[in-house]
Structure formats: structure tokens, C-alpha cells
C-alpha positions in Angstrom: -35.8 -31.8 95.6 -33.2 -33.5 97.6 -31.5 -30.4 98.5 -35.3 -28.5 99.3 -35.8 -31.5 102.0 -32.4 -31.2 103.6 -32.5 -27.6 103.9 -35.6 -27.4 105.5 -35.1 -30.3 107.9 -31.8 -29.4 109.3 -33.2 -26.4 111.1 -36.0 -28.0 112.3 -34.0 -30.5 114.1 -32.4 -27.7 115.2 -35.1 -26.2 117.1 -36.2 -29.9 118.9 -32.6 -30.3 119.9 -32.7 -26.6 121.7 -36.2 -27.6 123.0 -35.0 -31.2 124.2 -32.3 -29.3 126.2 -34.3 -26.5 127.5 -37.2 -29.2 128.5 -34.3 -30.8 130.6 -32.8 -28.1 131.6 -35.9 -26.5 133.5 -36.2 -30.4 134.3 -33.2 -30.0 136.8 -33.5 -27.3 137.8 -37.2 -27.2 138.8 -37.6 -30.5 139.6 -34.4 -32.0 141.0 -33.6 -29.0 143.0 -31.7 -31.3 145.7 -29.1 -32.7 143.5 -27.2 -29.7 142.8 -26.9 -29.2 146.8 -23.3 -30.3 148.0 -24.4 -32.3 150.9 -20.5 -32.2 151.9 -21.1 -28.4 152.8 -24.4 -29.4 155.1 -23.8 -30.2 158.9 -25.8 -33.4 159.4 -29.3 -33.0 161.7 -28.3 -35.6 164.6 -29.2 -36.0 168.5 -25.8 -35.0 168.8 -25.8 -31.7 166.7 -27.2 -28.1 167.1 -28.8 -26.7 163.7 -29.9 -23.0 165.0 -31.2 -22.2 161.4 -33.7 -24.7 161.6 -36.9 -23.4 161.2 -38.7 -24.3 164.6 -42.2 -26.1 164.8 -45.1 -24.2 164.6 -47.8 -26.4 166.4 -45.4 -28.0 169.1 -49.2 -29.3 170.5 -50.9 -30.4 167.4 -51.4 -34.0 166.5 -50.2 -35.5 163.0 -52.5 -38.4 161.0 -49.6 -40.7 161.5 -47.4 -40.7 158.7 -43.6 -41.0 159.1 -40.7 -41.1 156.4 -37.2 -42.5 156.5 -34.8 -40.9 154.0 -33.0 -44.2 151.7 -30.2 -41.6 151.1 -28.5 -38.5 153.1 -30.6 -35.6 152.2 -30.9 -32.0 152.0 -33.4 -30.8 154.5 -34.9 -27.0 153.5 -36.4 -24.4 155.2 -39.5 -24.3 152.9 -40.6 -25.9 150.1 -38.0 -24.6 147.2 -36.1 -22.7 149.3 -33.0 -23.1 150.6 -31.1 -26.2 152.1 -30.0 -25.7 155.2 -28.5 -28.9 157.0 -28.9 -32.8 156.0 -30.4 -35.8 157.8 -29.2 -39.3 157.1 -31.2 -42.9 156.7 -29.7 -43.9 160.1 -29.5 -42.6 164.3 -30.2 -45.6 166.3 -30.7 -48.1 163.7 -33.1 -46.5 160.9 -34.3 -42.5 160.7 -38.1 -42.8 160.6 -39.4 -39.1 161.4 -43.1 -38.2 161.8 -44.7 -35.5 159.3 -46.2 -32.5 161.0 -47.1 -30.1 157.2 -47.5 -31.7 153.5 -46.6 -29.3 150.4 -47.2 -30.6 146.8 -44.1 -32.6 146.0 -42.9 -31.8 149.9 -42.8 -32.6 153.5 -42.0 -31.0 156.5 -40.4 -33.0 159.6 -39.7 -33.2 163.1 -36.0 -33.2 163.6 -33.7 -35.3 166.0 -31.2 -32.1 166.0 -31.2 -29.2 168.6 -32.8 -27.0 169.7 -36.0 -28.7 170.7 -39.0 -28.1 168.1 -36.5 -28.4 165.1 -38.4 -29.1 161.9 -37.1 -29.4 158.0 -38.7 -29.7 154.8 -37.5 -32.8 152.1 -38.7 -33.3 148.6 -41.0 -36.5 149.1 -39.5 -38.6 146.3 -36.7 -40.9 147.8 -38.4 -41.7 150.8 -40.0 -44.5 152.5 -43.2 -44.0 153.6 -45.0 -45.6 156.7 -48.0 -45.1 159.4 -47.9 -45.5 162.7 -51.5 -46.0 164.6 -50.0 -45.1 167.5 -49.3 -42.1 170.1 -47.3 -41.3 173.5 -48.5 -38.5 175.3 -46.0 -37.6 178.4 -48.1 -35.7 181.4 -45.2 -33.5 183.3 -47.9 -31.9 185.4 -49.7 -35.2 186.4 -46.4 -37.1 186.2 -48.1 -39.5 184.0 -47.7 -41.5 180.1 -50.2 -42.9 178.0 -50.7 -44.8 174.9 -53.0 -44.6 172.3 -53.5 -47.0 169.5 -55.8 -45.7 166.6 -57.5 -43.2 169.3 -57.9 -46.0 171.9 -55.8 -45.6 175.1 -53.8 -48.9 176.0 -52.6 -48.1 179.0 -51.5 -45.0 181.7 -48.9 -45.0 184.1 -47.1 -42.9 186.7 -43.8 -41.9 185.1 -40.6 -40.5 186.7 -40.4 -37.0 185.0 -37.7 -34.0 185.0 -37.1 -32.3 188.4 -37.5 -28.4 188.3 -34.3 -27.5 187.4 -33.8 -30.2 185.1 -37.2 -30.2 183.3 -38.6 -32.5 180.4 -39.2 -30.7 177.8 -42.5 -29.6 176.3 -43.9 -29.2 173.1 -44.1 -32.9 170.1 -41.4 -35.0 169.5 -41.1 -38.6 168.3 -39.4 -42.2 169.0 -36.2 -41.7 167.5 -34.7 -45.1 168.6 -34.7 -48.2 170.4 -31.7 -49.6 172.3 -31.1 -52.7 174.1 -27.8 -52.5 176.2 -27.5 -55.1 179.3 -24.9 -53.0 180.6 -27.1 -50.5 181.5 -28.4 -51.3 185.2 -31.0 -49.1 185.6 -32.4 -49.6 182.4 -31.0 -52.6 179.7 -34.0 -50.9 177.1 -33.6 -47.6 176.5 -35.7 -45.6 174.2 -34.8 -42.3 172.9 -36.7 -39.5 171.8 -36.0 -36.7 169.3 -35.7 -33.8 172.1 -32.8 -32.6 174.6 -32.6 -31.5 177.8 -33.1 -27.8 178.4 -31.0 -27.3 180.6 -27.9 -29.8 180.4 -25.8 -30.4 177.6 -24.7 -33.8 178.1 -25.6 -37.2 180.0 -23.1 -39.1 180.8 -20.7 -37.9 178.6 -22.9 -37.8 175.9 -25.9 -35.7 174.3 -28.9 -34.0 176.3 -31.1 -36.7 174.4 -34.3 -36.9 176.6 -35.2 -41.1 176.4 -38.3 -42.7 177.7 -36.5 -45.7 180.1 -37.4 -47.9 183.3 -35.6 -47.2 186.8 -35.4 -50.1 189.5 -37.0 -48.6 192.2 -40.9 -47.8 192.0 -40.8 -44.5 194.3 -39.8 -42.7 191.5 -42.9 -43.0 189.3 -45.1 -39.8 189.9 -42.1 -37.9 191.0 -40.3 -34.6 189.2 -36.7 -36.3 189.9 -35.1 -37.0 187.1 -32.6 -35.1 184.6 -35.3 -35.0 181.7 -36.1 -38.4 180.9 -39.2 -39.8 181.9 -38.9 -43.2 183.6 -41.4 -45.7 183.2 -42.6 -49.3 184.9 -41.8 -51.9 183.5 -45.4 -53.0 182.6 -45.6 -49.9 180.3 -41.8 -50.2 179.1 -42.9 -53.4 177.5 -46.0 -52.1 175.7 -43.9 -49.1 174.4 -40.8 -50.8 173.0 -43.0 -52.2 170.4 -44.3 -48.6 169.3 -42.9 -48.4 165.9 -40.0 -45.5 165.4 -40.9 -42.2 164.1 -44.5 -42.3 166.5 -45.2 -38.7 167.7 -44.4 -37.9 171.4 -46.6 -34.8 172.7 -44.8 -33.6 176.2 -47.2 -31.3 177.6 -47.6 -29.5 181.4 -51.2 -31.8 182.2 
């Protein structure tokens, strides 16, 4: 008998053994997708890079329900759900990379990205991220030269804003509050806040990226004038309301 039960047990173990490796197997490869991307080979979505195989935003008007994610790790970002990876974002721009959600998958979610050109989106797998809401929203008025801001629906405030000049224009379509800088150097404007969108029609200013920011000037004429290179230039009265909009807040740029 002791020979019966070790002959028929052996195989069965066997069997479990090949099943535990298939079941982790399909594991890896279904589920955990992203680890076997080489993130080395990925060029990094940043304000300072141009991804032109990013899949491009499909509602550039549309409104989101608020819900921003910053990646804890660099990650692959992919043009749909399962598909191929196609660039990488990491956890930090200016300070930490909160980016709004504009589309939800099962297991995914698609982003706005801080990367060229303008309307740049990416899907990540939704494990590994940080979660967050923000009851806020900036909408930018290029036509009526104009900013507002909305808490949970309610406006807080409007204000004539410096926009881009016609050959320099801000551009349309959602973006988001990418960052918030505080430089006393800057004379025209110590705060600075930048958004995740470039400049049409200039590659650089100052020496660096096309990044659009929303800023104050020191002289008032400018508010409710096309003058500037693509930024949009605020008081100070609404500078100080906005700096304390949370990163990752949805930006909608429209012609109004």
C-alpha cells in the first residue's frame, strides 16, 4: 500500500505544481502588464518634452468629477488600456505630479499630460497611485479676457486677465495646475503657477519651455488685454485665491 499512495500522489502534485505556475504565469502577464516594460527605453512625459505618439484628448471642453492621481513610482503611460506603452511620467515636475482624470477603464485611467503637444493624454494602470479630489475649477476666457474660479460649482471670484496676443495665443482646449513656484527673483511675478500646456507658437520662454503659467504682472493695464506670449496674467487679488488651488485642478482655456 505504501507504494499504491506514492504512486498516485506524485503525479498529482505534479499537476498543482504546473497549475501553480500557469496561475502565476497568466498572473504576470495579465495582470502586471507594466513590469515587464523597460522604462529605460520610454522618453519621460515632461513640460519640457514632445511625445507625438501620445494619443491626444478627445473632449478638450468637457469637465472631469474632480479626481486627480500622482504616480508614487515612474510609470509606463499607454495608449489604451492593455495596449502598448508608449512614454513614462514620473512622481515629480514642480514638486509632486498630481494629473487630473479625464476617462476611467476597469483597472485603468486615462490622464492629461504635462508633455507636448497640447491635449496630450496617457492611460496608467490605477494600482500604485495616489488618489485625490479637487473641488475646484479655473476656467480661462481668451475671448472676454477673463478667469474664474469655481469651488464645488460655486464661482469665487472673476477677473480681467492678461491673455496671449494674436500671434502668440493661449492655448485652447483643458489642461491642469501642473505646479506652484515661488521665486523672489522674478520681478514681475515672485508666484508663478504653471499649467500643463505650451505655447503654440514659441518654443521657448526665456530660455526655457513654451510652458503656458497663470502669473501676476505689475502694471494693471494689462488685465483685459491680448498682450502677452501665452500666459495669462492675473491681479493679485485672484493670484492669491488661486495659489491655494490644489495641483492637478482642471484648467478649461476656451474662446468665451
Amino acid at each position: 500500500m505504501g507504494k499504491a499512495k506514492g504512486g498516485s500522489s506524485a503525479p498529482a502534485l505534479a499537476v498543482l505544481a504546473v497549475l501553480g505556475i500557469v496561475a502565476v504565469l497568466g498572473f504576470t502577464n495579465d495582470d502586471d502588464k507594466q513590469e515587464t516594460v523597460d522604462l529605460t527605453t520610454l522618453a519621460a512625459s515632461t513640460t519640457a518634452t514632445t511625445i507625438t505618439t501620445a494619443p491626444l484628448d478627445p473632449q478638450p471642453y468637457a469637465g472631469t468629477d474632480g479626481l486627480v492621481v500622482h504616480p508614487r513610482t515612474e510609470t509606463a503611460l499607454y495608449s489604451a488600456p492593455d495596449a502598448d506603452a508608449f512614454a513614462k511620467i514620473g512622481p515629480t515636475q514642480f514638486g509632486q505630479t498630481w494629473l487630473p482624470v479625464v476617462e476611467q477603464a476597469d483597472g485603468w485611467v486615462r490622464v492629461l499630460l504635462p508633455s507636448k503637444p497640447n491635449r496630450s493624454t496617457g492611460w496608467l494602470p490605477d494600482e500604485d497611485l495616489d488618489r485625490a479630489s479637487s473641488s475646484y475649477l479655473i476656467k480661462v476666457h481668451t475671448g472676454s479676457r477673463t478667469i474664474e474660479l469655481f469651488e464645488r460649482g460655486r464661482r469665487l471670484g472673476v477677473w480681467k486677465a492678461g491673455v496671449g496676443a494674436k500671434k502668440t495665443p493661449t492655448p485652447p482646449g483643458r489642461t491642469f495646475l501642473l505646479g506652484s513656484i515661488i521665486d523672489n527673483k522674478r520681478s514681475a511675478s515672485p508666484i508663478v503657477l504653471p499649467l500643463g500646456a505650451h505655447s503654440p507658437t514659441l518654443d521657448t520662454f526665456g530660455g526655457g519651455p513654451g510652458t503656458v503659467a497663470i502669473h501676476g504682472w505689475p502694471r494693471p493695464d494689462v488685465f483685459g488685454a491680448a498682450i502677452s506670449a501665452g500666459c495669462v496674467r492675473v491681479p493679485t487679488t485672484a493670484l492669491a485665491h488661486l495659489q491655494k488651488v490644489p495641483l492637478g485642478t482642471l484648467v478649461l482655456i476656451d474662446s468665451k
